[in-house]
N, C-alpha and C positions, 0 to 999 in steps of 0.2 A: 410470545414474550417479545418484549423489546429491544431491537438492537441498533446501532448506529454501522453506517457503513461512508469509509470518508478518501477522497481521492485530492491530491495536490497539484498544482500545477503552477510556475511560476506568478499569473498573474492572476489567477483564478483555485478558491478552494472550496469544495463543495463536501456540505457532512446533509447523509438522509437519515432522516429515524423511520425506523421499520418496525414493524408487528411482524413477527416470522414464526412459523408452526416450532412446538417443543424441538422435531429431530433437527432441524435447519442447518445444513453444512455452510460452511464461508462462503461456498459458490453460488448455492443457492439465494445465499442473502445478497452476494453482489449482483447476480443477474436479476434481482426482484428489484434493488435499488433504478435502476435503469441506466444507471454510470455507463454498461457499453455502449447504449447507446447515444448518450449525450458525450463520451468521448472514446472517441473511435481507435484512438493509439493505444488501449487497453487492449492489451493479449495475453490474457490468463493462461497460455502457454508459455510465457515470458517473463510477466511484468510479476516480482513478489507479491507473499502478502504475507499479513500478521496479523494479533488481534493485541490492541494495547504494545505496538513494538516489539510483538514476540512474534519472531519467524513462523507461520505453521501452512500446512498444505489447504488444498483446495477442500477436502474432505472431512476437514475439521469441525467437529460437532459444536454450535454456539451454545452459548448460558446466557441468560438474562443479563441485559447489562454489555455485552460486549463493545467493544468499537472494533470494526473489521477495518483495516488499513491497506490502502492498493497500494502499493510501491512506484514509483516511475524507475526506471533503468539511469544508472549512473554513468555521465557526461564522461568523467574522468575514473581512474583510480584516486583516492584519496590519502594513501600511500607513496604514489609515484607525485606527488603535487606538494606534499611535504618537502619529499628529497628533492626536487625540482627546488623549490625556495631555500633550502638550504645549504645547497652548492652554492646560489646568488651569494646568499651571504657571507658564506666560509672567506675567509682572509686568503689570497694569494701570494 
């Protein structure tokens, strides 16, 4: 079956389409794409994943059609970056 597997990276985005056996886990499909090793900061101990922007484990059995999505680790909170702009702004 077919699946895409797609890794970001500020100046660089790279999507592979894959032919992967019916049981194929997300791991499986990331390691066949070759992303770890064309980018080496990938640690599937660390780095999320999803399929279509849904959180799921390494274990996750694919369906035809998928797009498996590698996460990179977040710079900031997104939360604490808000309230940070929004003290600037607040009136004193």
């Amino acid at each position: 079956m077919k699946v895409e597997v797609v890794y970001a990276r500020a100046e660089v985005q790279v999507l592979v389409d894959l032919e992967v056996g019916e049981a194929a886990t997300v791991k499986q499909a990331i390691e066949q794409s070759g992303l770890l090793d064309r980018f080496p900061e990938i640690d599937l101990t660390r780095n999320k994943v999803g399929i279509f922007s849904e959180l799921c484990g390494l274990e996750q059995r694919l369906t035809a059609g998928d797009r498996v999505e590698i996460y990179r680790p977040l710079q900031a909170d997104p939360q604490e970056l808000r309230r940070s702009r929004a003290a600037q702004r607040a009136p004193r």
